[in-house]
N, CA, C and O atoms as a GROMACS GRO file, in nm:
protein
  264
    1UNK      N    1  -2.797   6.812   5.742
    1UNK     CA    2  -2.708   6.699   5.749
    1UNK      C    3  -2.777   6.577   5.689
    1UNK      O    4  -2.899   6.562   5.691
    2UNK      N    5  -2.686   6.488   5.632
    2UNK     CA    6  -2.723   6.399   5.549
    2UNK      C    7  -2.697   6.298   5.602
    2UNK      O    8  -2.589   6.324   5.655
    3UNK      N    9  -2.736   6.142   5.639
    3UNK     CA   10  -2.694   6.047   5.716
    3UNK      C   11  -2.723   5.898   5.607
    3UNK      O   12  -2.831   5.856   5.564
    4UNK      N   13  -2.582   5.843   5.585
    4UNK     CA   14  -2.577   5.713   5.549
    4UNK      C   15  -2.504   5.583   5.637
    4UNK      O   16  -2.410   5.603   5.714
    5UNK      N   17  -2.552   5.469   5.617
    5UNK     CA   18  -2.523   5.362   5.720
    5UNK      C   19  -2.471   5.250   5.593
    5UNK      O   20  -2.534   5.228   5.490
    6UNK      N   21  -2.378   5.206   5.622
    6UNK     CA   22  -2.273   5.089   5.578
    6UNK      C   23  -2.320   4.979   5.627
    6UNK      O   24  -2.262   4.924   5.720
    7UNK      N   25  -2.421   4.932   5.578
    7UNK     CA   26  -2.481   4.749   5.662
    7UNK      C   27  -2.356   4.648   5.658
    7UNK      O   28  -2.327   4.597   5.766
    8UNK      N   29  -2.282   4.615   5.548
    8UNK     CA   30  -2.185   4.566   5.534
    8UNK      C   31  -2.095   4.589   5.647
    8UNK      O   32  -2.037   4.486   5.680
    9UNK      N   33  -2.058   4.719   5.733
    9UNK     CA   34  -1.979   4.733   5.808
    9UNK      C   35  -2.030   4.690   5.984
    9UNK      O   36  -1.977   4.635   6.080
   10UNK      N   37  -2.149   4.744   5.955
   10UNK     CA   38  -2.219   4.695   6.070
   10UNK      C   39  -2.231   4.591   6.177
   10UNK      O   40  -2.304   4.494   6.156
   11UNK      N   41  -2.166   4.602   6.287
   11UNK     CA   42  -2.120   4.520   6.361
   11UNK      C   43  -2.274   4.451   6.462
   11UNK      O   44  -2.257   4.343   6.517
   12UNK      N   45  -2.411   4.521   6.476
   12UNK     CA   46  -2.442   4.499   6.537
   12UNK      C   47  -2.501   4.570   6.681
   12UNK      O   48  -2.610   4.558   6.737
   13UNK      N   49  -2.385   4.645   6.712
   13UNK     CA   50  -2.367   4.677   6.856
   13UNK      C   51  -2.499   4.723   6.887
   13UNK      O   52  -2.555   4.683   6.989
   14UNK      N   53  -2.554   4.802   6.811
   14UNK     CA   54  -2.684   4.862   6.876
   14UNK      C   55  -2.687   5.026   6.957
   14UNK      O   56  -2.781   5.085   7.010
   15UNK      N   57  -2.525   5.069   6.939
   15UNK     CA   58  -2.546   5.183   7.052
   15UNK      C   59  -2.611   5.329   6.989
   15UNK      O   60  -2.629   5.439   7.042
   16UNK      N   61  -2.640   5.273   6.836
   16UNK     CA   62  -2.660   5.474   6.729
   16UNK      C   63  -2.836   5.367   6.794
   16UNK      O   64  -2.893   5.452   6.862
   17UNK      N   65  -2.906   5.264   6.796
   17UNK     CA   66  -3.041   5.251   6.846
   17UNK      C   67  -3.027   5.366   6.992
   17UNK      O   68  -3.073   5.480   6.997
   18UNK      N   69  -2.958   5.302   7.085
   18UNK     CA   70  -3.012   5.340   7.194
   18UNK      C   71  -3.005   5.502   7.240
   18UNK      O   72  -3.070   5.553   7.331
   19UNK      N   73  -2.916   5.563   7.159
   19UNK     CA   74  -2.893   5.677   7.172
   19UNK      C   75  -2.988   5.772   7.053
   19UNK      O   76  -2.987   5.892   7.080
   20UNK      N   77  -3.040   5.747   6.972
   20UNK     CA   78  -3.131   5.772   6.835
   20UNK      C   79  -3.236   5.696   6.769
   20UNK      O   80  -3.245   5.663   6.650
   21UNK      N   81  -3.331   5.668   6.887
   21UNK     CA   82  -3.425   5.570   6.822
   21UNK      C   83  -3.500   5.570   6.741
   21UNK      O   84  -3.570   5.480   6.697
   22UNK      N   85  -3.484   5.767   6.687
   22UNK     CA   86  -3.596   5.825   6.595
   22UNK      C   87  -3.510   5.822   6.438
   22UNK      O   88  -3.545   5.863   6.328
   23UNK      N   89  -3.382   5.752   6.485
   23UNK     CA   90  -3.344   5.785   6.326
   23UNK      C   91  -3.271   5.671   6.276
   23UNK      O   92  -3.241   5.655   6.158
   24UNK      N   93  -3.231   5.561   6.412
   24UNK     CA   94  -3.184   5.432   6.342
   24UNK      C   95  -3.302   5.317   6.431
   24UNK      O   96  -3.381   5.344   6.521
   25UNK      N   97  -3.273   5.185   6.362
   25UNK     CA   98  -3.331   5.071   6.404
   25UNK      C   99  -3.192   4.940   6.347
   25UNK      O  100  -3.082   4.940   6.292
   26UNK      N  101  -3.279   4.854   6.401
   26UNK     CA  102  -3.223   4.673   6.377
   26UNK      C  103  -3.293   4.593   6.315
   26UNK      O  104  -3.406   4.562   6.352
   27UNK      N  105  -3.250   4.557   6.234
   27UNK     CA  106  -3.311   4.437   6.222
   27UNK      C  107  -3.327   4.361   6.292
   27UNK      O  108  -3.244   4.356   6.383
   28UNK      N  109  -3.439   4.259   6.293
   28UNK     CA  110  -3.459   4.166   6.372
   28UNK      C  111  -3.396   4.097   6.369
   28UNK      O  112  -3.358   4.081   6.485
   29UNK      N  113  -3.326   4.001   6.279
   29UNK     CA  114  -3.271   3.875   6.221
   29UNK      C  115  -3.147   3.913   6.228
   29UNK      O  116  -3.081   3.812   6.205
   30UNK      N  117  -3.072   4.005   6.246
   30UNK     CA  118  -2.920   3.986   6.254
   30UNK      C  119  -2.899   4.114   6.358
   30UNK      O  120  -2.794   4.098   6.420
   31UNK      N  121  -2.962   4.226   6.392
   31UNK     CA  122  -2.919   4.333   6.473
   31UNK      C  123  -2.869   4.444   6.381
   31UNK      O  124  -2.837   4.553   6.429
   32UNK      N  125  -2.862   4.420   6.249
   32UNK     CA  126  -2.773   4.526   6.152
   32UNK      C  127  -2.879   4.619   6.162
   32UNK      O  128  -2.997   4.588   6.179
   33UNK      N  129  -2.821   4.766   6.147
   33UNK     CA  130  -2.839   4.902   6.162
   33UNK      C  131  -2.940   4.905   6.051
   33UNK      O  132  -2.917   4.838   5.950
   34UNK      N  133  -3.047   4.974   6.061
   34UNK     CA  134  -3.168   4.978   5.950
   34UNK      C  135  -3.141   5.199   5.995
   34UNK      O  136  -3.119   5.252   6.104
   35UNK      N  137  -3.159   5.265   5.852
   35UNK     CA  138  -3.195   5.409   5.895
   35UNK      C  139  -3.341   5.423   5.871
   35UNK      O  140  -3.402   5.361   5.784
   36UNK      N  141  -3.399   5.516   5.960
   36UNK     CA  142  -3.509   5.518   5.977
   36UNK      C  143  -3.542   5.672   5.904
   36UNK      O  144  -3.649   5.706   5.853
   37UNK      N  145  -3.428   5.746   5.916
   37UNK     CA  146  -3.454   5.920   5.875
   37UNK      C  147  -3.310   5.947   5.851
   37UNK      O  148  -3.221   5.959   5.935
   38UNK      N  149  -3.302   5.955   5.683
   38UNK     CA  150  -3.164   5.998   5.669
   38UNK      C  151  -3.134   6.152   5.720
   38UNK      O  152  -3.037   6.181   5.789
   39UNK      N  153  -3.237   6.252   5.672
   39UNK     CA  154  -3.247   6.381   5.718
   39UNK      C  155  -3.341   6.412   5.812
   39UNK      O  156  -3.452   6.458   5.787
   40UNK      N  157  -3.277   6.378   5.962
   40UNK     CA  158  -3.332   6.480   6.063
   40UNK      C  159  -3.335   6.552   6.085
   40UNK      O  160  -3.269   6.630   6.016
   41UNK      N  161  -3.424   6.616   6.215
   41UNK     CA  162  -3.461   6.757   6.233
   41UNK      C  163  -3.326   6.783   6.310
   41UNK      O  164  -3.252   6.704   6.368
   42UNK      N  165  -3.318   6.912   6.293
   42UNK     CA  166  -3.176   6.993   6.371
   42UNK      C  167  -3.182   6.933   6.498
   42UNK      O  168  -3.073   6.890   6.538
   43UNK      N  169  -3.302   6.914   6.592
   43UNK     CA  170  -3.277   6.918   6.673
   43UNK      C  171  -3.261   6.754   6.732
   43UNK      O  172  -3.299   6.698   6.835
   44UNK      N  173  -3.228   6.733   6.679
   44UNK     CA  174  -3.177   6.541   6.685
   44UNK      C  175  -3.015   6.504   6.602
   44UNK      O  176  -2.961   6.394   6.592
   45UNK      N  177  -2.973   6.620   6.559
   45UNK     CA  178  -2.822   6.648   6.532
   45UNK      C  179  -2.683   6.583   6.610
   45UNK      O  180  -2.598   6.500   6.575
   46UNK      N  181  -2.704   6.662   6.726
   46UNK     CA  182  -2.602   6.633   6.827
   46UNK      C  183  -2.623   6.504   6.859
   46UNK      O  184  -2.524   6.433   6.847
   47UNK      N  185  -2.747   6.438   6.904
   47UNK     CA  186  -2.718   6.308   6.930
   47UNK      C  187  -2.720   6.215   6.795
   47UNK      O  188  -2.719   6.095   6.825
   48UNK      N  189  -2.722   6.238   6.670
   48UNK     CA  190  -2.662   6.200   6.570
   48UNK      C  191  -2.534   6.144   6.544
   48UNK      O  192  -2.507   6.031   6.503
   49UNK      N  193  -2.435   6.272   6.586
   49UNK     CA  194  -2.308   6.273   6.556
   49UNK      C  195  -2.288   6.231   6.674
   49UNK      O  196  -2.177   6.180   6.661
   50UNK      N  197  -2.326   6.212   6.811
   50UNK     CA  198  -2.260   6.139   6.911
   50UNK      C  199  -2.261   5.956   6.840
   50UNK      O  200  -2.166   5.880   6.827
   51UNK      N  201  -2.409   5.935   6.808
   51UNK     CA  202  -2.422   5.792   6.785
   51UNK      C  203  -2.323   5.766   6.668
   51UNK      O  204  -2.301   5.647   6.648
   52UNK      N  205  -2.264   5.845   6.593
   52UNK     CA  206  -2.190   5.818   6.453
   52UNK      C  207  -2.068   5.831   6.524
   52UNK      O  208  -1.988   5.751   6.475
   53UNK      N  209  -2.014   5.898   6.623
   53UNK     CA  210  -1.885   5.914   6.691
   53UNK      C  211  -1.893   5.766   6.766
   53UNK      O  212  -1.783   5.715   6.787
   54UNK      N  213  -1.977   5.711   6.796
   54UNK     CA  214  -1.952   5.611   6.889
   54UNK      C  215  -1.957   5.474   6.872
   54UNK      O  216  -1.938   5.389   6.958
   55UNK      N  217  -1.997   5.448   6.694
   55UNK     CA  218  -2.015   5.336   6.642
   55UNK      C  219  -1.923   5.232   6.663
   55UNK      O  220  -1.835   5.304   6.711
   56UNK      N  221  -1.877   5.125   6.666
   56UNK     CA  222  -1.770   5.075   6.703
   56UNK      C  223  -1.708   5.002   6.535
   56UNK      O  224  -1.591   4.999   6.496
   57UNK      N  225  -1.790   4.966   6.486
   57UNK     CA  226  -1.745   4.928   6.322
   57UNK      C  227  -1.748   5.071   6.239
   57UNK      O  228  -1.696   5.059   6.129
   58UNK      N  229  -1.797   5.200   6.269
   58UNK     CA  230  -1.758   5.305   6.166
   58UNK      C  231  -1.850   5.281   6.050
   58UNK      O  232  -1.815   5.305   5.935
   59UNK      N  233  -1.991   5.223   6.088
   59UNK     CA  234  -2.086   5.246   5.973
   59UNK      C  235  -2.188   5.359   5.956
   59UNK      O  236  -2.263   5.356   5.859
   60UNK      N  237  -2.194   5.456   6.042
   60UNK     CA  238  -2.246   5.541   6.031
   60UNK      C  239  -2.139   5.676   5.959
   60UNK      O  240  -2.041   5.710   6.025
   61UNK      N  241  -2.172   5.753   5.811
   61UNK     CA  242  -2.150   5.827   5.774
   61UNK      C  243  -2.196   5.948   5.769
   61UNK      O  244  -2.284   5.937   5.683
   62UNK      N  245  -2.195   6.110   5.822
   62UNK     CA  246  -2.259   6.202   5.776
   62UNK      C  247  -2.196   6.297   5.708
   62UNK      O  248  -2.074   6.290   5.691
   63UNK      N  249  -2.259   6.384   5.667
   63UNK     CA  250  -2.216   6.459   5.572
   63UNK      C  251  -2.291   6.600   5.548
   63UNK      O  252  -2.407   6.582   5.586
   64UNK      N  253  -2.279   6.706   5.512
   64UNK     CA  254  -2.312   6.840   5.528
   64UNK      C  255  -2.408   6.868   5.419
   64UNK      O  256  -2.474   6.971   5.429
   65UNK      N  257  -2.428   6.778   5.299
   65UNK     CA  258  -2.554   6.833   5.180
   65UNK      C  259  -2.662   6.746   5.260
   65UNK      O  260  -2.664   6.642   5.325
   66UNK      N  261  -2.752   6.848   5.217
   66UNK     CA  262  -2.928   6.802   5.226
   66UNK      C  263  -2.993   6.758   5.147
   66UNK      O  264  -3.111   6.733   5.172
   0.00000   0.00000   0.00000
């Protein structure tokens, strides 16, 4: 799985941090979504797609190529 983030869309909220700390971050200066690991390990998947299901602006994208 392939993971891209929309800064432009990025509201802030912080909830793909608290749920995936190994694969997103914030900036300091505004809170916008920084990716840390576009391709994680399998086993950080599920809570991937929870944090991308739960975004509230819809800036987290994934996708099935590696």
């Amino acid at each position: 799985m392939k993971i891209t983030v929309d800064q432009d869309k990025c509201c802030g909220a912080g909830s793909c941090v608290l749920l995936a700390p190994d694969v997103f971050d914030q900036r300091d200066e505004d809170g916008i979504v920084v990716l840390l690991d576009a391709e994680p390990p399998e086993s950080l998947l599920a809570t991937v797609r929870e944090a991308a299901d739960v975004c509230p602006a819809g800036a987290i994208a994934l996708s099935d190529e590696a």
